[in-house]
C-alpha positions as CSV (number, residue, x, y, z in Angstrom):
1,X,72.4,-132.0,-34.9
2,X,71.9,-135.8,-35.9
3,X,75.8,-137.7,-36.4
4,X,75.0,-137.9,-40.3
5,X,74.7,-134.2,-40.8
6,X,77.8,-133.5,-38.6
7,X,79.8,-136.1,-40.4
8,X,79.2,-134.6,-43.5
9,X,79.3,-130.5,-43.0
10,X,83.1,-131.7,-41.6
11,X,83.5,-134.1,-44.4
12,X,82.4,-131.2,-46.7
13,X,85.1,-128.4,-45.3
14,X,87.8,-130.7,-45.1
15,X,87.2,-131.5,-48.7
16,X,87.0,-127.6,-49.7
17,X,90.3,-127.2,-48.6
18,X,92.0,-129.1,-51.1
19,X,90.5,-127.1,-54.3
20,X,88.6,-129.4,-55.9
21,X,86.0,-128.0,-57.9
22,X,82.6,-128.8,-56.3
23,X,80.0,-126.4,-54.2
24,X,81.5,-126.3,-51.2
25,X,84.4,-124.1,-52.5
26,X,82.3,-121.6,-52.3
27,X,82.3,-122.1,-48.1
28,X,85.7,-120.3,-48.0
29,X,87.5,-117.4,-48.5
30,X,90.9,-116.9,-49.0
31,X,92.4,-113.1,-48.5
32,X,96.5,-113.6,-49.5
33,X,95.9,-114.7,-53.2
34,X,95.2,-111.3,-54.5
35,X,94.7,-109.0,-51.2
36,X,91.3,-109.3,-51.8
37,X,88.7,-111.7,-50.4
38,X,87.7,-114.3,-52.7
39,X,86.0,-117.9,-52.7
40,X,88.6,-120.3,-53.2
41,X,86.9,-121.4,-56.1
42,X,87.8,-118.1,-57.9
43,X,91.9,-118.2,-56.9
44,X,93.9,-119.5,-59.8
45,X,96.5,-119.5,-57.0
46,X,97.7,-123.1,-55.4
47,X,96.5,-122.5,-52.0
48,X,95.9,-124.8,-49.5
49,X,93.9,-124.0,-45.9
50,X,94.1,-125.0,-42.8
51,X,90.3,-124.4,-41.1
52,X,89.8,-123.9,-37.5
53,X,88.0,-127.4,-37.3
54,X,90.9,-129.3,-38.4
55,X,93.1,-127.0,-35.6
56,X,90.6,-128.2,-33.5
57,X,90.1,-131.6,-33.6
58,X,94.2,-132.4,-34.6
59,X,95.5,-129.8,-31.5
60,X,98.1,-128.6,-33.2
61,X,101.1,-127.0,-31.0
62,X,102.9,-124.8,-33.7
63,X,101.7,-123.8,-36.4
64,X,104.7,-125.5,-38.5
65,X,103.2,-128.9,-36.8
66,X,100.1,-128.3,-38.5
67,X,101.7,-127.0,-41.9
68,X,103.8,-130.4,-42.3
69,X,100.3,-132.1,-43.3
70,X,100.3,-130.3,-46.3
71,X,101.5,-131.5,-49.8
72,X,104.7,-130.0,-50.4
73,X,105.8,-128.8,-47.0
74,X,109.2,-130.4,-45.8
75,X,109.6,-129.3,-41.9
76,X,113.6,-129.6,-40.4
77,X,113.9,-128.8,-36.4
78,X,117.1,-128.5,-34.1
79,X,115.1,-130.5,-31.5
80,X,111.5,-130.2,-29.5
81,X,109.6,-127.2,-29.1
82,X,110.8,-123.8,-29.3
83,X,114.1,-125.0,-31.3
84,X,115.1,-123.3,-34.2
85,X,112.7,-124.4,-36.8
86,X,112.5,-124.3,-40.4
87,X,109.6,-125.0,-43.1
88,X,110.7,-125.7,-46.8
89,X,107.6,-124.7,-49.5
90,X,108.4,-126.8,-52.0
91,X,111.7,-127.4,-51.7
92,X,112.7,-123.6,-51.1
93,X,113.9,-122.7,-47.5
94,X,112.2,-120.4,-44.6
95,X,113.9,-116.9,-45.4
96,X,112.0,-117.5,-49.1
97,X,109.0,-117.4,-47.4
98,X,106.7,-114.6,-46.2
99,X,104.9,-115.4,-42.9
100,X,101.9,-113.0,-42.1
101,X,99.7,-112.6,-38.8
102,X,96.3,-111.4,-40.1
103,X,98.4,-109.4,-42.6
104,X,101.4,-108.3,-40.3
105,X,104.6,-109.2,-41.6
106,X,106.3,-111.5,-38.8
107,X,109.7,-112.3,-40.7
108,X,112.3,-111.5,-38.5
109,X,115.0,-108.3,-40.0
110,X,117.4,-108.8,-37.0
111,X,118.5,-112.4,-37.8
112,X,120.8,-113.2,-40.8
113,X,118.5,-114.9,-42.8
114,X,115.2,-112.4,-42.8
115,X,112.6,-115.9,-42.2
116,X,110.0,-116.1,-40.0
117,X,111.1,-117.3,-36.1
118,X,108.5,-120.6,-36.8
119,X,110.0,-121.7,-33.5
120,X,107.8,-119.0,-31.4
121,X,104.7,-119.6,-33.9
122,X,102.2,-121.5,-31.2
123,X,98.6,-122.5,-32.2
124,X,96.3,-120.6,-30.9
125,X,92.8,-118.7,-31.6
126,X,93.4,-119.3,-35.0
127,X,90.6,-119.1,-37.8
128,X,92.4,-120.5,-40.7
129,X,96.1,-120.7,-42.1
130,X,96.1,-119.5,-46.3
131,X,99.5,-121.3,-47.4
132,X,99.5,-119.5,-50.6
133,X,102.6,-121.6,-53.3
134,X,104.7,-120.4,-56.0
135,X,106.3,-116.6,-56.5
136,X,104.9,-114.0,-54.9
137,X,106.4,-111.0,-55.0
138,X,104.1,-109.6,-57.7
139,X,101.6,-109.0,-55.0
140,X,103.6,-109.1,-51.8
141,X,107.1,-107.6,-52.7
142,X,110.4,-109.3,-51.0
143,X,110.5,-112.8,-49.4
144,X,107.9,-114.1,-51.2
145,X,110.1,-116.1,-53.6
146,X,107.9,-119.7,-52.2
147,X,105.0,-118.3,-51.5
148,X,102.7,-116.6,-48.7
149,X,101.5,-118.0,-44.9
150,X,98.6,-115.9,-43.6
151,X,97.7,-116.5,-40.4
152,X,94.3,-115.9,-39.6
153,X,93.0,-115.0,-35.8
154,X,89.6,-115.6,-34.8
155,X,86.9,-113.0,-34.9
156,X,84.5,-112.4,-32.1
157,X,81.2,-112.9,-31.7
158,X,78.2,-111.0,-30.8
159,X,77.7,-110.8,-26.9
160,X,80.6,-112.1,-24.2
161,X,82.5,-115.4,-25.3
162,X,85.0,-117.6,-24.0
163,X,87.2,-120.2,-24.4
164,X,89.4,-121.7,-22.4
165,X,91.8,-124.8,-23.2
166,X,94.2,-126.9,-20.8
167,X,96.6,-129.6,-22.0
168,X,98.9,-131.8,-19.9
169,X,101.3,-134.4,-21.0
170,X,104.4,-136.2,-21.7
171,X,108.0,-134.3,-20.3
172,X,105.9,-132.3,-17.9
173,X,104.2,-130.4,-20.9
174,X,101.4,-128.0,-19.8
175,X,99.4,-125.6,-22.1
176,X,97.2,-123.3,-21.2
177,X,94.8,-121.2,-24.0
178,X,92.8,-118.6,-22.6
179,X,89.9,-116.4,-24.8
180,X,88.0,-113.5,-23.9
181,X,86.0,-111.4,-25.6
182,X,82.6,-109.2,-26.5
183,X,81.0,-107.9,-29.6
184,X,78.2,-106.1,-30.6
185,X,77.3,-104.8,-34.0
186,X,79.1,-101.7,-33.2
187,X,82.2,-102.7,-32.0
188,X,84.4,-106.0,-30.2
189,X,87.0,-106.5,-27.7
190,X,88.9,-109.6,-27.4
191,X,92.3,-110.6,-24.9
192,X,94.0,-113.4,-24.8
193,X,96.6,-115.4,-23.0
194,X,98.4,-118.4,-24.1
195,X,101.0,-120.2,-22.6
196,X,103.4,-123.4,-22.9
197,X,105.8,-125.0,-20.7
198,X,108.1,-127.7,-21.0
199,X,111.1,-129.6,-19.7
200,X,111.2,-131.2,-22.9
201,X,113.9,-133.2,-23.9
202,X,117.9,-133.0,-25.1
203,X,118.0,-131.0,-28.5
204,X,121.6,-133.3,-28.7
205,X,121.6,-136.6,-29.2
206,X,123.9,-139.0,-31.5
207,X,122.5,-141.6,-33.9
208,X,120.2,-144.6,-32.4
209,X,121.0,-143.5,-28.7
210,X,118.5,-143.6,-26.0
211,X,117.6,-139.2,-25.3
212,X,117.5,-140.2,-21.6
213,X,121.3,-140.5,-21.2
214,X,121.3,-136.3,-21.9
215,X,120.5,-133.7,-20.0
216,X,116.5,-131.8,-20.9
217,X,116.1,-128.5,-22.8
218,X,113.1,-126.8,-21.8
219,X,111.0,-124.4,-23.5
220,X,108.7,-121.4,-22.3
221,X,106.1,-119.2,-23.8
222,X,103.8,-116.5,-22.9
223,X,101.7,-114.9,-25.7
224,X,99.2,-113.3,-24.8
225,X,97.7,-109.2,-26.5
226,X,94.4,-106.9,-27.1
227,X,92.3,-106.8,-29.9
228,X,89.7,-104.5,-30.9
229,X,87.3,-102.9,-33.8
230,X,85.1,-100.2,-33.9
231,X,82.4,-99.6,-36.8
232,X,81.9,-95.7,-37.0
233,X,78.8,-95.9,-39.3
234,X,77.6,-98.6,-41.8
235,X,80.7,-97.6,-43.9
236,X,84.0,-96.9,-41.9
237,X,85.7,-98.6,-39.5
238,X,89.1,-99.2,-37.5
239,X,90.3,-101.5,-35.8
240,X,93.6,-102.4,-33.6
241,X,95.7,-105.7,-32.8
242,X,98.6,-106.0,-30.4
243,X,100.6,-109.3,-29.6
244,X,103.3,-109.9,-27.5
245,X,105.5,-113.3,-27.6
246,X,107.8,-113.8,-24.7
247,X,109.7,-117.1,-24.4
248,X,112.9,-118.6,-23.4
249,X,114.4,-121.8,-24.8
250,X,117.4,-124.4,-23.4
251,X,119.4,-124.9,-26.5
252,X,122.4,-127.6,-27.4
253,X,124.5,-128.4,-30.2
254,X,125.5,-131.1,-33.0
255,X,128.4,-131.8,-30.9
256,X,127.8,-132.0,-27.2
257,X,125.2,-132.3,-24.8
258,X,127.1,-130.2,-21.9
259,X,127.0,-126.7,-24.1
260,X,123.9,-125.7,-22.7
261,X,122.4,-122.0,-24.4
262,X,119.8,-120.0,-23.1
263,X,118.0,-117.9,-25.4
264,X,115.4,-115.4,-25.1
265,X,112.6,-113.7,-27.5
266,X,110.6,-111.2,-27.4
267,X,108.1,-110.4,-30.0
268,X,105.6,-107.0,-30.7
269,X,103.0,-107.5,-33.3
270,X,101.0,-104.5,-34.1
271,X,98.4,-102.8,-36.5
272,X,96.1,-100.1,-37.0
273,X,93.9,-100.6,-40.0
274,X,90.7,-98.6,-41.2
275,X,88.3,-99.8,-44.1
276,X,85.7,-98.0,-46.0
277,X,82.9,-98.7,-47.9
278,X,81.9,-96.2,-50.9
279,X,79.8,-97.2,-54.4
280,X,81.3,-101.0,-53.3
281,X,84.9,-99.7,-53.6
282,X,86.7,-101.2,-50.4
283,X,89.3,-99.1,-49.4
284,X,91.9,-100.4,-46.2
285,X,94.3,-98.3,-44.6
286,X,96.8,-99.6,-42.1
287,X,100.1,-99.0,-40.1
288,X,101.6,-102.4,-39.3
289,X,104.7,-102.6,-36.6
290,X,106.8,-105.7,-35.8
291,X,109.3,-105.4,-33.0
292,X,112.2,-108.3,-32.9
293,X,114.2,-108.5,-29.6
294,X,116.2,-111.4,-28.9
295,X,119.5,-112.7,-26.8
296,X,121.6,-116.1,-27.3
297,X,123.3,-116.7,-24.4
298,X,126.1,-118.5,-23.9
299,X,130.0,-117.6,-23.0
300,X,128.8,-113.7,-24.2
301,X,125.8,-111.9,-25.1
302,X,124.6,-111.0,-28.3
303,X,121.5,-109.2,-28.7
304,X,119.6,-109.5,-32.0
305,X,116.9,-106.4,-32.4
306,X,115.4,-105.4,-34.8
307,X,111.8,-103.6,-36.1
308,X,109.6,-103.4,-39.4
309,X,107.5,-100.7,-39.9
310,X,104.7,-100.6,-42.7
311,X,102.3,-98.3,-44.0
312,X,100.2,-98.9,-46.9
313,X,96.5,-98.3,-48.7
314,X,94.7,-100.1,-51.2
315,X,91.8,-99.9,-52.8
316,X,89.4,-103.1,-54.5
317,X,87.4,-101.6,-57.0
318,X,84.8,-104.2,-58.7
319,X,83.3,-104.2,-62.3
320,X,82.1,-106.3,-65.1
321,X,80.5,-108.1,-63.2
322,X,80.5,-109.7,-59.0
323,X,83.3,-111.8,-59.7
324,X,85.9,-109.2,-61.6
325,X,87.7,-106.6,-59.6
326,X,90.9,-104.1,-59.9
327,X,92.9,-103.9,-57.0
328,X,95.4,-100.8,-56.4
329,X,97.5,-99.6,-54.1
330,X,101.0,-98.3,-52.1
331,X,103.2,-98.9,-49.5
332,X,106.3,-98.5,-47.7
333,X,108.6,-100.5,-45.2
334,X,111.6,-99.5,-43.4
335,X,113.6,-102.5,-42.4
336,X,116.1,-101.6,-39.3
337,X,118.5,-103.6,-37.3
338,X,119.9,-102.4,-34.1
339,X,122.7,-103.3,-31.7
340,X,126.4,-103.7,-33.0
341,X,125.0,-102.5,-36.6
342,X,122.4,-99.9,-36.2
343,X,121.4,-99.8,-39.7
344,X,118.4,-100.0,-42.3
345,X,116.9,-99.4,-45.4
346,X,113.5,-99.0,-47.0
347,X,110.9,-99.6,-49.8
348,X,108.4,-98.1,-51.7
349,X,106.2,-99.9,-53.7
350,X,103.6,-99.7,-56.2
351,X,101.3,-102.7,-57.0
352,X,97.8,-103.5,-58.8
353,X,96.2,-106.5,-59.2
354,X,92.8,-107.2,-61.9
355,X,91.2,-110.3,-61.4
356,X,87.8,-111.1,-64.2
357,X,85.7,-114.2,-64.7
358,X,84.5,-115.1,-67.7
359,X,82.0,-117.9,-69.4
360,X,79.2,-117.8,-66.6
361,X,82.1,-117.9,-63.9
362,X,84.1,-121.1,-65.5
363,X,87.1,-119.1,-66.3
364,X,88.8,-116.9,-64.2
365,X,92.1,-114.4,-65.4
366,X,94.3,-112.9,-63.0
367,X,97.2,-110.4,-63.3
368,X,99.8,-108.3,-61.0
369,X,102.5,-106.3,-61.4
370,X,104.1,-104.4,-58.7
371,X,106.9,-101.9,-58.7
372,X,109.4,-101.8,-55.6
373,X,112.1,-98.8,-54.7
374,X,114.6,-99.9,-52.4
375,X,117.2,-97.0,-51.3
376,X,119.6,-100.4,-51.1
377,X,119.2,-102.3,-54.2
378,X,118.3,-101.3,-57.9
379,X,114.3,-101.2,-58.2
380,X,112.2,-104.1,-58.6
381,X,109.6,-104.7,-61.3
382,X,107.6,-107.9,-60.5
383,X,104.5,-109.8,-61.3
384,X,102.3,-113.1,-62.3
385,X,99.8,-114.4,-64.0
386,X,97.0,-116.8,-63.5
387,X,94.4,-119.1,-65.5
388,X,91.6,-121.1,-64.3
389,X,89.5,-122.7,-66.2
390,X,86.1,-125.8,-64.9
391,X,84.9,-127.8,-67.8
392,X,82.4,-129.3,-65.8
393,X,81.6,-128.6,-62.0
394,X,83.7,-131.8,-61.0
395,X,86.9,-130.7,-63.9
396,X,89.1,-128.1,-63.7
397,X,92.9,-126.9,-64.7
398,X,94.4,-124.1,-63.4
399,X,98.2,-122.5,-64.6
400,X,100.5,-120.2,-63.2
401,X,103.7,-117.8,-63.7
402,X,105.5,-115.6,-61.6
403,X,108.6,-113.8,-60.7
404,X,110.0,-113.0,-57.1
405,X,112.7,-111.4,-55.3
406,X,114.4,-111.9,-52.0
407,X,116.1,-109.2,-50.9
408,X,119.2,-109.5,-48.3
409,X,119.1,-108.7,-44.7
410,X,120.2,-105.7,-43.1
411,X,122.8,-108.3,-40.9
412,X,124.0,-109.5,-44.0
413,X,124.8,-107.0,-45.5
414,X,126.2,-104.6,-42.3
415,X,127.2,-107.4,-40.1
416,X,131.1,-106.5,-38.5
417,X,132.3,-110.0,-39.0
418,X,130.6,-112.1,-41.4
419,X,128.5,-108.8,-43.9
420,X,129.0,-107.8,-47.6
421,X,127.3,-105.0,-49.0
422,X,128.0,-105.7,-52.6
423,X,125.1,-108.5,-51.8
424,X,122.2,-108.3,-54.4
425,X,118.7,-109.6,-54.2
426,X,117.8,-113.2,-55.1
427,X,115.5,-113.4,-58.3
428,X,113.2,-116.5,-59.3
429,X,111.0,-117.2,-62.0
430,X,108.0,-119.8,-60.7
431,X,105.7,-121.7,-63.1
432,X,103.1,-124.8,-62.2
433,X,100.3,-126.5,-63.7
434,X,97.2,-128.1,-62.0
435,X,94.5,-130.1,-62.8
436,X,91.8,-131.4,-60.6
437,X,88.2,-133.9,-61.0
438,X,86.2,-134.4,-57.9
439,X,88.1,-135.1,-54.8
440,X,91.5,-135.3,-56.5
441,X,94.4,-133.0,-57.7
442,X,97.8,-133.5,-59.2
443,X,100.2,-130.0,-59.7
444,X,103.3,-130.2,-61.5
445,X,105.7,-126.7,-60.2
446,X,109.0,-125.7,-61.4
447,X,111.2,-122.5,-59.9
448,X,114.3,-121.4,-61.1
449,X,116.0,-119.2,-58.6
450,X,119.4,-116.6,-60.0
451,X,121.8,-115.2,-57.4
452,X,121.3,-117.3,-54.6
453,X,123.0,-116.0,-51.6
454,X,125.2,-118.5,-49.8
455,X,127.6,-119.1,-47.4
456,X,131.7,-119.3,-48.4
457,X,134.1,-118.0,-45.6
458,X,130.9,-115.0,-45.6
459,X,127.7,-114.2,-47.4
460,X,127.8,-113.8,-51.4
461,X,125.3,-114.0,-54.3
462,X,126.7,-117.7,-56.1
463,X,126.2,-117.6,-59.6
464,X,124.2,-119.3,-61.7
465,X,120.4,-121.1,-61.2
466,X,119.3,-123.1,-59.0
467,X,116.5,-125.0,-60.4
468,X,113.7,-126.6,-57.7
469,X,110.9,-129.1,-59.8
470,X,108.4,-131.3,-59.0
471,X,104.4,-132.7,-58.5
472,X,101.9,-132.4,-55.8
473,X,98.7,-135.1,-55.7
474,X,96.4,-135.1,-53.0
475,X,92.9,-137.0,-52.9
476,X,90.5,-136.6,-49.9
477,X,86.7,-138.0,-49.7
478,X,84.3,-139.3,-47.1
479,X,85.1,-143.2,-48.0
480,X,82.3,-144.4,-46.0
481,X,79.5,-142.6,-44.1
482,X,81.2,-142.3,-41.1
483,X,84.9,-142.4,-41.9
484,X,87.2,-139.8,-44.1
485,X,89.9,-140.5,-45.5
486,X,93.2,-137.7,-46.7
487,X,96.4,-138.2,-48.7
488,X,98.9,-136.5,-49.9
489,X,102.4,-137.1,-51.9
490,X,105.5,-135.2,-53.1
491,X,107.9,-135.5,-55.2
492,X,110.6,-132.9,-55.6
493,X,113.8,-132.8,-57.4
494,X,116.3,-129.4,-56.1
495,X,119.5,-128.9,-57.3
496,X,122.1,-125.8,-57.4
497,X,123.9,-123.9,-60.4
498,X,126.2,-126.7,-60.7
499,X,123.5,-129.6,-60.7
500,X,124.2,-131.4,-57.4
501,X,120.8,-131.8,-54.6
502,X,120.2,-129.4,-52.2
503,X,120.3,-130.5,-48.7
504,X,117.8,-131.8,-46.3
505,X,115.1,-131.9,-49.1
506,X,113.6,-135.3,-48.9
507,X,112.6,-136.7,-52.5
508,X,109.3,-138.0,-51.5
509,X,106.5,-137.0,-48.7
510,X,103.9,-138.5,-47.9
511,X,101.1,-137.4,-45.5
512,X,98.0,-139.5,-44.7
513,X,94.9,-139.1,-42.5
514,X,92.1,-140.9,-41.6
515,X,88.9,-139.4,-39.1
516,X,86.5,-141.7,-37.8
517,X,82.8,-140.3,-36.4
518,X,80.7,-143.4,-36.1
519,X,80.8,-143.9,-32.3
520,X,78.5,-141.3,-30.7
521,X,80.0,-138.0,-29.5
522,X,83.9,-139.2,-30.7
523,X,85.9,-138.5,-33.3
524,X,89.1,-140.4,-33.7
525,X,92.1,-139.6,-35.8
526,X,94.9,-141.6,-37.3
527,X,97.3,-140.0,-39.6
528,X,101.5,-140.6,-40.3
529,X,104.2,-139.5,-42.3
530,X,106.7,-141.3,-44.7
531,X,109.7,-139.0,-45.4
532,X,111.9,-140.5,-48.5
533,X,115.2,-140.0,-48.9
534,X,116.7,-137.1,-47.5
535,X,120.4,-135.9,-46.7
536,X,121.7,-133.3,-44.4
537,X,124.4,-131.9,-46.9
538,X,124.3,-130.7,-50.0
539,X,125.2,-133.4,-53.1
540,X,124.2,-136.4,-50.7
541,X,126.4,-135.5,-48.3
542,X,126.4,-136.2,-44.7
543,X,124.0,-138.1,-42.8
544,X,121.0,-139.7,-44.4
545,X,117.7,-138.8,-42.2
546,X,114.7,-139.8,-44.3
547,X,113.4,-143.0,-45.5
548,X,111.0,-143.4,-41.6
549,X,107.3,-143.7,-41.1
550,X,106.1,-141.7,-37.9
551,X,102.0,-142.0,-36.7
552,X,100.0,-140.0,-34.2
553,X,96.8,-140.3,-33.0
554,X,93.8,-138.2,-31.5
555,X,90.6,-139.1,-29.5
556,X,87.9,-136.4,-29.3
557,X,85.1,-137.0,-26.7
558,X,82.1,-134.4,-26.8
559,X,81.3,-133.9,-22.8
560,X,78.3,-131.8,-23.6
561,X,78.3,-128.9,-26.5
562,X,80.7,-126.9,-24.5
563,X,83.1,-129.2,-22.8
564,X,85.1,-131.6,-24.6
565,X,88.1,-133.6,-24.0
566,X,90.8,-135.3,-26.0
567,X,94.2,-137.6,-26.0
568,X,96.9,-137.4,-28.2
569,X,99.6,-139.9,-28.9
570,X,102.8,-138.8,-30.9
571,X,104.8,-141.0,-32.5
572,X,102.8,-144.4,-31.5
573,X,105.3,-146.7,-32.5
574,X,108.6,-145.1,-30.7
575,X,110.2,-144.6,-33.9
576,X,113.5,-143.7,-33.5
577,X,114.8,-141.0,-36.3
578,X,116.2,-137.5,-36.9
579,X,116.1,-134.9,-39.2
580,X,118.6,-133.0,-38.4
581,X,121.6,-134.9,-37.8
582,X,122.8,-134.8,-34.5
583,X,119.5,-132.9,-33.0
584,X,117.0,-135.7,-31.2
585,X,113.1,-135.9,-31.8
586,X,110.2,-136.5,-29.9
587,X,109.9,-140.2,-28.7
588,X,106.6,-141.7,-28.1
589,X,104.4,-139.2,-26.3
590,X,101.0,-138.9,-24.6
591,X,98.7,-135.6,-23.8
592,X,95.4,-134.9,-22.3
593,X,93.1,-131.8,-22.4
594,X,90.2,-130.2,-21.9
595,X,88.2,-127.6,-23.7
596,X,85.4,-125.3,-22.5
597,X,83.7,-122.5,-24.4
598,X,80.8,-120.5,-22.9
């Protein structure tokens, strides 16, 4: 394949990711929007995707890493990798967002706050990431209040593949990614096993002092799990998936560097899941298990364990025409937290989704409304609406409205010390407005969120609404033949009941990339960050940690078609910064890998 024609098919891809209305929409699907698989195109959702070339050629660590690229993600960690980790969606926090693996729910019931552990969430084998914005819950249920992460694994291909990936760098970092697997058109078999360790660096460190003067936290992972399908005629299937995340993680806090706490995690992710085909009605079945086990170590033991079990069936029924469809269908989750509380409670739900294009395919209409039974809380009725309509193939304008829930944990509500069961579920209402021509968008979002559940001497629901606004742009296009060029900004205003900021929301992001291809077989990447202004307590309180500039780099070297190479450089210019005050970041860094696929 000449350099031109690569350049452009990447150029192309990275371009369909940011919805703008042109052909090459059509090049991706997106599953989370509407539980169905659609073009992008056709999604009046804001969704934004992160493809398996970009994984590639960036080499991502965690998948929050690679999420921080995107407009309107604000990422906060207690330190290097494995340290607790969260990842605002426009301005709303972690345990507001629902975090799937290939449709698994990986949000963690045993901890206090119900979001996912990003901290344990390690690139690897993945297809695509579907960050789905804005409420929810009218498709997904609970914890959807921000939106939806799918993580998407790899599928196999026909006959035996491989992949294997080594990485070594900067405080004694090595990283290992192993694939394996073999397909025919009857069935596939894939294993993997992935592993990271580090000696990293102090998680403590005060303000504008050298990390070297503490002592190291290290980090260790081993992921590694089975996954297979079977086709039992040209119309039924099943399939299975089973991953298992071990790590353990040195851990400090704010206030000294000698407290030194060792915690461990251990992770199940599991499904069964059968499809059939009948008169182009798609009908999935599947029995989803996550298993949450986890000790912090330190003067005592706690243990933290918890499970989530799912089963649910759905149906997608098309009509009208090839672009209109009715989606139905039922589930139910038990939530259960063990150890010192032993507790749980479940939910049955109801849900159907119609989704019709109109006006040769130029305007699209979608609806849901789901219906949720908790044996805990009163029943939920949520749902949303969407509009999309392209005046030409390079104009479009899309509008959304939805209401969530987020439903309290079993810990907070049935913890010894620090639970209330008079806690109620969270509620929001969620509204934005896009419009896009050629390779640029702008979104304008507004959520209002009633019932927030905060922290005062123990948990309770703080009256009022809080009220999270603000705009998205983003522009990317191939600015010369061999050189492409991304951007991003946001602006986001968050404030509580009584009107003063939320914390550790900066006011302005900005992400920016730019990928070179003209020297043969290389592909270089520069991209940074500008985080505005940015405080770590609530009404400008605290420390301020925004207002800093941090740039990477990657080198790609093509070997041959099945070896390449690459060097990354974090944080080129040694900026100094936190943001988290009191919890150190990465200084400059260097890595080097190697990739081989036969």
């Amino acid at each position: 394949m000449n350099k031109k024609l690569t350049t452009s098919l990447v150029a192309s891809l990275l371009i369909a990711t940011n919805l703008t209305a042109n052909q090459t929409l059509d090049t991706i699907t997106v599953t989370s929007a509407t539980k169905s698989e659609q073009s992008i195109k056709d999604v009046t959702s804001n969704v934004e995707v992160i493809t398996s070339q970009e994984i590639e050629e960036r080499h991502f660590t965690t998948v929050s890493e690679a999420l921080s690229t995107l407009s309107g993600i604000n990422l906060i960690s207690n330190g290097g990798l494995g340290k607790s980790t969260s990842v605002y969606v426009r301005g709303i926090d972690s345990e507001k967002v629902l975090v799937l693996i290939d449709g698994v729910r990986f949000n963690d019931v045993s901890n206090f706050t119900g979001g996912a552990d990003f901290a344990n969430l390690n690139i690897n084998n993945i297809e695509q990431i579907e960050v789905i914005k804005g409420a929810q819950s009218g498709l997904w249920g609970a914890d959807a209040t921000a939106g939806v992460i799918n993580i998407i694994t790899k599928k196999p291909e026909d006959g035996f593949n491989g992949n294997i990936n080594v990485e070594f760098g900067s405080f004694q970092t090595k990283k290992t990614n192993t694939v394996l697997s073999y397909g025919t058109k009857d069935y596939y078999l894939e294993t993997f096993l992935n592993t990271i360790d580090t000696d990293g660096y102090t998680a403590h460190a005060q303000d504008n002092t050298d990390i070297d003067n503490y002592e190291k936290d290290g980090f260790k992972s081993r992921e590694y799990g089975l996954k297979a399908k079977y086709n039992i005629d040209d119309s039924n299937s099943i399939g299975f998936a089973h991953k298992i995340i071990d790590s353990k993680v040195d851990l400090d806090t704010p206030s000294s560097d000698n407290l030194v706490n060792n915690s461990e995690y251990n992770y199940k992710v599991s499904s069964v899941n059968y499809e059939n085909f009948y008169n182009d009605i798609k009908t999935k079945a599947h029995i989803n298990r996550t298993v949450y086990d986890w000790s912090y170590i330190s003067s005592s033991r706690s243990d933290y364990d918890g499970s989530l079990t799912e089963y649910g069936i759905e149906s997608t029924i098309p009509y009208f025409n090839e672009k209109s469809f009715l989606m139905v269908g039922t589930n139910y989750k038990d939530f259960k937290k063990e150890n010192d509380i032993n507790r749980n409670y479940n939910n049955k739900a109801l849900f159907v989704t119609n989704s019709n294009s109109f006006n040769n395919n130029q305007t699209i209409f979608t609806q849901s409304l789901r219906y949720d039974n908790f044996d805990k809380f009163e029943n939920k009725t949520t749902g949303k609406i969407g509009l999309k309509h392209f005046f030409t193939n390079d104009l479009f304008a899309s509008t959304n409205y939805g209401t969530a829930y987020n439903v309290p944990t079993v810990t907070r509500l049935y913890h010894p010390s620090y639970g209330n069961e008079n806690l109620v579920p969270e509620s929001s209402k969620a509204f934005d407005l896009t419009a896009g021509y050629k390779n640029f968008e702008v979104t304008y979002f507004k959520t209002k969120i009633k019932d927030l559940i905060g922290w005062d001497s123990g948990y309770s629901n703080i009256k009022g609404t809080s009220t999270i606004e603000g705009y998205e742009a983003s522009y990317k296009k191939d600015v010369l033949e061999d050189l492409f060029l991304g951007i991003n900004y946001t602006h986001l205003d968050a404030k509580d009941a009584k009107g003063k900021d939320l914390a550790r929301r900066a006011k302005n992001l900005v992400n920016l990339s730019l990928d070179y291809y003209g020297i043969k077989k290389t592909h270089i990447n520069l991209n940074g960050q500008y985080v505005g202004t940015r405080y770590d307590k609530k009404d400008k309180g605290g420390i301020q940690t925004g207002r800093y500039t941090v740039w990477n780099s990657v080198v790609n070297y093509d070997i041959s078609n099945d070896l390449k190479t690459y060097l990354k450089v974090d944080n080129i210019f040694n900026k100094y910064y936190q943001v988290a005050n009191g919890y150190a970041t990465s200084p400059r860094a260097f890595y080097v890998g190697l990739n081989y696929k036969f």
